[in-house]
Every structure is written in C-alpha cells, then in structure tokens.
N, C-alpha and C positions, 0 to 999 in steps of 0.2 A: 284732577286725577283720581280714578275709584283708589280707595281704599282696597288692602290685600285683606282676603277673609283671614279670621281671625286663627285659625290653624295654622295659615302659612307664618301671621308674624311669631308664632309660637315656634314653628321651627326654623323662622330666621332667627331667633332667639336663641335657642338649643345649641345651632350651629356655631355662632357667636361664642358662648358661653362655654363649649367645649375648644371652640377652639384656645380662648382664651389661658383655659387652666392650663390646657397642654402646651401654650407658650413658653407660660409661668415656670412650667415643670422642666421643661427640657429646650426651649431656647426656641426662637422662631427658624430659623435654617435648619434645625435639625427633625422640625414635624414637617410630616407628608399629609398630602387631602386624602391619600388611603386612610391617615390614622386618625384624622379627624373626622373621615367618613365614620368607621370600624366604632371609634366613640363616643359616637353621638349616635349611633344605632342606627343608620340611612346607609344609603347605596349610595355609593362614587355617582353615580348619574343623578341622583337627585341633589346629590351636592352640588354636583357644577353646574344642574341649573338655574342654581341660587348662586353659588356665589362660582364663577368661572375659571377664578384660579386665586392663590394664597395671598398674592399683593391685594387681592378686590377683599377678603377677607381683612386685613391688616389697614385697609382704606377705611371699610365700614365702622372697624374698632376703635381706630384714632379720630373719626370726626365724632364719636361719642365722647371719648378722652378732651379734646379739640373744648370740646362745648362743655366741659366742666369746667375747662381752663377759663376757658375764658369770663364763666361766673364768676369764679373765683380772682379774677382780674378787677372785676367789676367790686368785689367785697374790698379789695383791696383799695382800691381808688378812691371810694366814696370814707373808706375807713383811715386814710392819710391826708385828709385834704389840708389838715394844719401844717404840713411838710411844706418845704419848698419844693418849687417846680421841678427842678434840677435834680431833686433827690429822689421826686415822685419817677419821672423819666427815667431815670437811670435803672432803678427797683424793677417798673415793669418792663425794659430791653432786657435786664439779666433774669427776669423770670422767665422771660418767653425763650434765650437763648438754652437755662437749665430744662424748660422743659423739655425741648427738643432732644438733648441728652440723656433724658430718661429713654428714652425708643430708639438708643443708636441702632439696635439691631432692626428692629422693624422698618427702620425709615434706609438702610441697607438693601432689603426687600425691596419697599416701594420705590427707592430710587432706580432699578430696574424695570418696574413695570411698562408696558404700553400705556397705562390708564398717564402715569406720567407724564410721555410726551406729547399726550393731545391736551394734557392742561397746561404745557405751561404757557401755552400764548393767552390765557385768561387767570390765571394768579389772581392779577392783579383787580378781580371780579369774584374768587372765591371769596363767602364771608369771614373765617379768620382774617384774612388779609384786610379787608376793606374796615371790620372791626378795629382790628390795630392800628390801623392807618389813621381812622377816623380818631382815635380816644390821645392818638400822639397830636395829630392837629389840636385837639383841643386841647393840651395841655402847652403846647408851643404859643396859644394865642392867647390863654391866660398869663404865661411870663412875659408877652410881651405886653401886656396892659399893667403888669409888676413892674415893667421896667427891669427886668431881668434878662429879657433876650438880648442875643447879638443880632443888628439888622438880616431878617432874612425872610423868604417866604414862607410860612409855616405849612402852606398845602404842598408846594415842590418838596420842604425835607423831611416831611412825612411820608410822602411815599417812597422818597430813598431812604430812610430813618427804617421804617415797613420791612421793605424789599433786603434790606442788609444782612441781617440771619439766616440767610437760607438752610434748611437742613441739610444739604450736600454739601456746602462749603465747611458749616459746624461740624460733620461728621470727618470732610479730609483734616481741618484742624486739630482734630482727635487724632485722627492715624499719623500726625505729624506728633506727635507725644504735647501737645496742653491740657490742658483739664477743663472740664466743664466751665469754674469759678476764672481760669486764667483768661478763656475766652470772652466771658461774661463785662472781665475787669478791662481786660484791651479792647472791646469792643464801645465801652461806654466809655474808654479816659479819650479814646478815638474820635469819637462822630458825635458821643452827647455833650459832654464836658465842655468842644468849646464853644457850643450853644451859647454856653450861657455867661453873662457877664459875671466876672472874677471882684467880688468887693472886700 
C-alpha cells in the first residue's frame, strides 16, 4: 500500500489531536465536525474527506489507545510471571474490562456506527481480539501443565474467555448501576475462577 505524503499524515495528525483535546474538554456527544473542523483550521470538506464522520474519528483514536493497552498488557505479563496463573488471568480480564470503561462515552458513539455493523461478523479476526485470545490460551496451557486447570480446552475457552467483555454489554452493565470494579469482580468470580482447581 503507498504510503500517504507526508502533509497528509501531518494533518491526520492535527485532526486527531484536535479532536482529541476537544473531547477532553467538553465530552465526545457534545463536539460537532463543524468544531473540530473550526479548530483545527480546515474546512468541513476537507475533514470528512479524511475522516467521514465522528465514530471514524473515535475508531482511529481508540486503536491507538488499543495499542498502548495492549503494550502495557504485555509489561504486565512478562513482569507477573512469578504469580499464579489464576491470579495472572483474572488481572488481565479486569484490565481489559476497566479499560473499556474508561471510553464509556466514546464506545456510546461507536456502538452506533455503520463501521460497527460491517465488523462484527470479523471481531473475532480484529487484532485486539485475536491478541487477547492468543495471550489467554497461553496462560490456560501453562496451568494446565501446573496442574492447575479444570479439564477443558483451553483454545474453545479462550475465544469465549475473549469474546465475554464486550463493550456494549460492559456499557448496559453501567447503565444498570455496577461499577467498573463490580463488573470486573463478577466477571472473573464467574467464568475465570472456576477454571481453576481450588487447593
């Protein structure tokens, strides 16, 4: 694929970057592409032919956000390894659950989008997912060589293990009054916990 000249990623940049503050500032529902044209100093028409509408904007920003997470998943892992499995597993489903949390309102937006409903018949091929998927497999196949697992298949309950967070579900959870940590804690006393043999 060419590479974009280097002006343009500069003002996919800009765009980004302004949109971002104005997030920050005043809440994502409540900025307009007029205001994030207006402040980034471009014309409505050159904005939406970069980005087409606010959900594509809030898509671009989160798989950047996405991809720090998941470094930081990665520090995390390598830096617990002396933990049990069970406590490693549980750690990273309530990270990924909190993160999601952070962006209730963003992920608000995007679960409206069109971009939406043409992905979700491939989720389960996006890379956070297949990430996730993969680093919970591996952690299911090292307790069962602990002798820590309950018989099972560790590639079937990883992609249901994966797949159980969803941000729409996490967000009606919210609107039914739990809290970030409460779903975190019933999500892992739920589907991780009884993974793992009780000694």
């Amino acid at each position: 694929m060419r590479a974009l000249p280097k002006e343009n990623d500069e003002l996919g940049q800009k765009i980004l970057d302004t949109a971002q503050a104005l997030f920050n500032k005043y809440g994502v529902e409540d900025v307009s592409m007029h205001q994030v044209a207006k402040t980034a100093g471009i014309g409505q028409g050159t904005l939406y032919r970069r980005y087409p509408s606010k959900s594509k904007i809030c898509f671009t920003l989160m798989e950047a956000k996405i991809d720090r997470f998941m470094e930081g998943l990665d520090v995390y892992l390598r830096s617990s390894e002396g933990e049990t499995v069970a406590h490693q597993l549980r750690m990273v489903m309530t990270k990924v659950i909190l993160h999601f949390n952070e962006d209730l309102e963003w992920l608000r937006v995007m679960l409206t989008s069109d971009r939406l409903e043409e992905s979700k018949n491939i989720m389960c091929e996006n890379p956070p997912f297949t990430y996730l998927r993969s680093q919970i497999k591996r952690l299911l196949e090292l307790a069962a060589e602990r002798g820590e697992l309950m018989p099972l298949d560790p590639l079937f309950t990883s992609v249901i293990l994966a797949s159980l967070p969803r941000a729409d579900i996490i967000l009606y959870m919210r609107d039914m009054g739990y809290s970030a940590e409460q779903i975190a804690e019933e999500y892992c006393r739920s589907f991780v916990d009884p993974l793992f043999i009780q000694r």
